[in-house]
C-alpha positions as CSV (number, residue, x, y, z in Angstrom):
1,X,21.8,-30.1,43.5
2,X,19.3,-29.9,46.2
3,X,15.7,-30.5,46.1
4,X,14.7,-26.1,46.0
5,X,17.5,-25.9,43.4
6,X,16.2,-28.4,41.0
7,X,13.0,-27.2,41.5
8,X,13.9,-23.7,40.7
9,X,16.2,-25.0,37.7
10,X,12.7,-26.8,36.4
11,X,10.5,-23.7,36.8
12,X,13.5,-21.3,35.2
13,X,13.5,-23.9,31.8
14,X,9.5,-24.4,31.6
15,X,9.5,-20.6,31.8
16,X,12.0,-20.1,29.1
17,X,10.0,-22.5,27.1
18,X,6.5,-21.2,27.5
19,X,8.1,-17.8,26.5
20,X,9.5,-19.1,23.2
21,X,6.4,-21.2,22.3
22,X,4.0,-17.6,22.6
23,X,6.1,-15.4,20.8
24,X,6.5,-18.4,17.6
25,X,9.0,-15.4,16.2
26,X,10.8,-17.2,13.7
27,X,14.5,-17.7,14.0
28,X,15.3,-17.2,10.0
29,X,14.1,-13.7,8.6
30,X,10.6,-15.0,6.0
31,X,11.3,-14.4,2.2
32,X,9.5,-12.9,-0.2
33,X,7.9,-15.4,-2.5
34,X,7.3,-15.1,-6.2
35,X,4.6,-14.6,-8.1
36,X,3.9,-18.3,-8.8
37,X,4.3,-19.2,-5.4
38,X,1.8,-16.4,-4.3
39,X,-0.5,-17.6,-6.6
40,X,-0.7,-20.8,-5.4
41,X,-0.8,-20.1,-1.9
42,X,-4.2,-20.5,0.0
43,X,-6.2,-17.5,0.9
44,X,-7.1,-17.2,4.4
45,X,-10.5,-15.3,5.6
46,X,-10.1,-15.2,9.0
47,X,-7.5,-14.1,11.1
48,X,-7.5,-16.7,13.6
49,X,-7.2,-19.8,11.0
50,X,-4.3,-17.9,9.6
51,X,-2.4,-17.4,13.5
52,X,-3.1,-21.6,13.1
53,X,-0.5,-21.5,10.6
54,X,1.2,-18.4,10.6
55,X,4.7,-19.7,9.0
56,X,3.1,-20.0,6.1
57,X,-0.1,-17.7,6.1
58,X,0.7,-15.3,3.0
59,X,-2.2,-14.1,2.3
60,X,-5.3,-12.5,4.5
61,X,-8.5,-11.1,3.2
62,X,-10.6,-9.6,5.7
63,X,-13.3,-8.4,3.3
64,X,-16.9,-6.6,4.5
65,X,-16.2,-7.6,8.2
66,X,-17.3,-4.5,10.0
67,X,-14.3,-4.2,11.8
68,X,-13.7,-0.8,14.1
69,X,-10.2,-2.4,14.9
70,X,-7.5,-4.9,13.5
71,X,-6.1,-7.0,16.3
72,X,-2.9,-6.7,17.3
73,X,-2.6,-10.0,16.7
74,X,-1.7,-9.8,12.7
75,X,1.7,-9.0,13.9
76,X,2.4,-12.5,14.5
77,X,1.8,-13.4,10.6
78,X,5.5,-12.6,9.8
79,X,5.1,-14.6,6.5
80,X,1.9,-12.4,5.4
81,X,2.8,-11.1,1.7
82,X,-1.3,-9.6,0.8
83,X,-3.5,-8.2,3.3
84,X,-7.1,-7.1,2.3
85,X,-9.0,-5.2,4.8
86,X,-11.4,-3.1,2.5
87,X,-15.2,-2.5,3.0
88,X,-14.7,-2.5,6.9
89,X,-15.0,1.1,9.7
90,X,-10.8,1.3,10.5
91,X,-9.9,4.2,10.9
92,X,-6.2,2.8,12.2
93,X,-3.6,-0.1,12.3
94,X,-2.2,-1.3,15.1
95,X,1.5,-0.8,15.7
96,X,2.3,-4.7,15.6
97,X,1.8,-3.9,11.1
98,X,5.6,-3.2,11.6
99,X,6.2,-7.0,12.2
100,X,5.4,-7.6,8.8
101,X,8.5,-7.2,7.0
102,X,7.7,-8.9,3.6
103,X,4.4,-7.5,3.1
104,X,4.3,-6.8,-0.7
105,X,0.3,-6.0,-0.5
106,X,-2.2,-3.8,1.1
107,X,-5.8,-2.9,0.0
108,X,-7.2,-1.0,2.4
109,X,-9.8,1.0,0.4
110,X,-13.7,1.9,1.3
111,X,-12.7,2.6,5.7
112,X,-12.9,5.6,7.4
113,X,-9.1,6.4,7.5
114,X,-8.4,10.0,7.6
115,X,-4.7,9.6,6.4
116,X,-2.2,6.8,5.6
117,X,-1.4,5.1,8.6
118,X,2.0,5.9,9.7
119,X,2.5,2.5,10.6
120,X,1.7,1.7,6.4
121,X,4.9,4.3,6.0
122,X,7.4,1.9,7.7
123,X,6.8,-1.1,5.6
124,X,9.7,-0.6,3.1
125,X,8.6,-4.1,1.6
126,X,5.6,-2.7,-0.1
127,X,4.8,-2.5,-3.8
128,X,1.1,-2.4,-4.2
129,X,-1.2,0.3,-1.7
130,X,-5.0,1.2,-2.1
131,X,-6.5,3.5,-0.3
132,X,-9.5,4.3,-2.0
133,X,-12.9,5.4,-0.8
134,X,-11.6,7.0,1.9
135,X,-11.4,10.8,3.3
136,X,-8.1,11.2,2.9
137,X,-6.9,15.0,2.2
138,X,-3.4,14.5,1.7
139,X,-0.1,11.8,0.8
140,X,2.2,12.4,4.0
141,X,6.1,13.2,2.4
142,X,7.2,10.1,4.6
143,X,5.9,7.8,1.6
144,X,8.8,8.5,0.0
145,X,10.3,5.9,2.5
146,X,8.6,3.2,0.3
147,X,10.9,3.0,-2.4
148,X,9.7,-0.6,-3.5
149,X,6.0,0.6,-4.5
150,X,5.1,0.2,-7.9
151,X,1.2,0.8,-8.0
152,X,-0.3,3.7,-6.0
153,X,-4.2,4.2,-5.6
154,X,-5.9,6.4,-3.3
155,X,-9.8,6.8,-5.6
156,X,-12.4,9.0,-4.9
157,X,-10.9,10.9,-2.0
158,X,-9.8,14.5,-1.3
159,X,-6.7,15.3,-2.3
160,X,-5.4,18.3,-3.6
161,X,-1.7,17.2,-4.0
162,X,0.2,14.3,-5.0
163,X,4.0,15.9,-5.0
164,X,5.1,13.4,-2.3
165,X,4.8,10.8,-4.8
166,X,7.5,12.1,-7.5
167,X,9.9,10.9,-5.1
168,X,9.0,7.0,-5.8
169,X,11.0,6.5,-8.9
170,X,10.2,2.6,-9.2
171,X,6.2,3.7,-9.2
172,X,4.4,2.5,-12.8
173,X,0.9,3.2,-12.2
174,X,-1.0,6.0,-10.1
175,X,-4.8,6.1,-9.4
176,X,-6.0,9.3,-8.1
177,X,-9.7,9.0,-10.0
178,X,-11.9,11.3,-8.2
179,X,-10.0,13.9,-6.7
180,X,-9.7,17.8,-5.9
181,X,-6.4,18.1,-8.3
182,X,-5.8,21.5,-9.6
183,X,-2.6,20.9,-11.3
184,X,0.3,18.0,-12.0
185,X,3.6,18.8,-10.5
186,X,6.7,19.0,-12.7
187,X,8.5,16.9,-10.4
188,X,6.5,14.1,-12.1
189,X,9.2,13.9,-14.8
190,X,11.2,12.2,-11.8
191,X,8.9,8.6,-12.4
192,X,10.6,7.1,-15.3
193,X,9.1,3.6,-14.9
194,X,5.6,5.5,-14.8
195,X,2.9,3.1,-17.2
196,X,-0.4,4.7,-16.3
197,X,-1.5,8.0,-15.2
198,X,-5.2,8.0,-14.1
199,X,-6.4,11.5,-13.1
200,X,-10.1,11.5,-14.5
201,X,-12.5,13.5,-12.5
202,X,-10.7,16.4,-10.8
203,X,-10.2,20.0,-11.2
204,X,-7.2,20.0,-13.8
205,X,-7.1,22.7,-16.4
206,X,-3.6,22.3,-17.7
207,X,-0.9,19.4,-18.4
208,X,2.6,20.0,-17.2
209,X,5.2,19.5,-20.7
210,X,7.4,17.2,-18.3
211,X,4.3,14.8,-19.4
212,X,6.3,14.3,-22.5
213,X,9.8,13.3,-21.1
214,X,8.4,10.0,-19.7
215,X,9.4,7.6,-22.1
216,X,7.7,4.6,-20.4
217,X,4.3,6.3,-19.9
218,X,1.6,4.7,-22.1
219,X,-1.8,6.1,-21.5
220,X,-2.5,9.0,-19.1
221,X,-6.5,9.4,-18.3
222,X,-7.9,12.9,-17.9
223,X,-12.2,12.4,-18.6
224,X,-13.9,14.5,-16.2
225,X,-11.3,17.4,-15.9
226,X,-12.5,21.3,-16.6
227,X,-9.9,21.7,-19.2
228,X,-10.5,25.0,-21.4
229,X,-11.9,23.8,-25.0
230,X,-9.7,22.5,-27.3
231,X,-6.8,22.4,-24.8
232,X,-5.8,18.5,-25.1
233,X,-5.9,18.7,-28.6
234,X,-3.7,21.4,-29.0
235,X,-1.1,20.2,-26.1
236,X,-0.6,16.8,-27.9
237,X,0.0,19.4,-31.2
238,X,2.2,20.9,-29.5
239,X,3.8,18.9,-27.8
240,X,3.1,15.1,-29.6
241,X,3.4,13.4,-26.2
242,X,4.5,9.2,-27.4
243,X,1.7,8.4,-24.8
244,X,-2.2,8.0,-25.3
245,X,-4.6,10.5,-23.5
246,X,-8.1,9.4,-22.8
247,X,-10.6,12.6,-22.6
């Protein structure tokens, strides 16, 4: 091998390795931990102490920051399980969230999102979203596509709808406190793992029966609600729903 060739063999391998070394992707796909393990992980508060060790950053709270934008650069956190971004001005996510295929948790209340992020949509690994405190006027029907989530919350905003989410059979608790809800869906007989029903403060004046069929459902809170006088009463005679409603 001449002298150009080795020369050009050194700068091809250095280039390979420089490549490798900036994209840190890692070669085995990151696992979920459990909840012990998650509980003892450390909390990271800054984005840049987490990228310091991203292989085992699981959890990022970027609480009260101001932020206009998330950087790109969480996309590299390929371990991250809980992200907290609330009390901040985003009004997106970048498209690098998809990286993040074990995220379990995101609380992304009190921003100025106008709707769920479509980028949110694509995380298949997710269990836990908040939304709240934010004007958000409708649940897109591609959150159906989350079929891990389990708790759902999405306070004090404007919907008038929440159909899309009868499609999430493994959901157990809802939070739509503070709402423009006119009605409950039948469909919701669909969520048989459904624990807790908060509707308080909206526009409901009648209960679906299909309230009754869900054998798992616990407590369902309707305070706040223009219901006609004496209406709850006489539903649960009617009906004598298992579950406990708050009014």
């Amino acid at each position: 091998m001449n002298v150009i060739s080795r020369n050009l063999y050194t700068l091809l391998v250095m280039s390979l390795l420089l490549v490798s070394s900036c994209s840190h992707k890692p070669t085995n796909p990151p696992q979920a931990l459990t909840y012990q393990q998650l509980m003892m992980a450390p909390r990271y508060q800054s984005l840049e102490k987490a990228l310091e060790h991203r292989d085992s950053a699981y959890k990022l709270l970027l609480i009260n920051r101001s932020m206009e934008v998330l950087s790109p650069k969480i996309g590299h956190l390929y371990t991250l399980n809980t992200l907290e971004v609330t009390h901040n001005r985003l009004t997106t996510l970048p498209a690098e969230m998809s990286n993040l295929k074990v995220l379990q948790s995101l609380y992304a209340g009190k921003n100025k999102f106008r709707a769920i992020p479509a980028e949110v949509l694509d995380l298949s690994t997710l269990k836990r979203v908040d939304f709240s405190d934010n004007p958000i006027e409708q649940i897109p029907q591609q959150i159906q596509q989350l079929k891990q989530l389990e708790i759902f919350k999405l306070r004090r905003a404007k919907l008038s709808e929440m159909k899309p989410l009868c499609k999430l059979s493994n959901l157990q608790i809802i939070n739509l406190n503070g709402n423009q809800l006119e009605n409950i869906p039948r469909e919701i007989k669909q969520l048989k793992q459904l624990n807790t029903l908060h509707l308080e403060n909206n526009k409901l004046t009648a209960l679906p029966e299909e309230l009754k069929n869900l054998n798992d459902l616990k407590t369902v809170y309707l305070s706040g609600n223009p219901f006609p006088t004496q209406y709850i009463q006489q539903w649960k005679e009617r009906h004598t729903p298992s579950f406990a409603i708050k009014y």
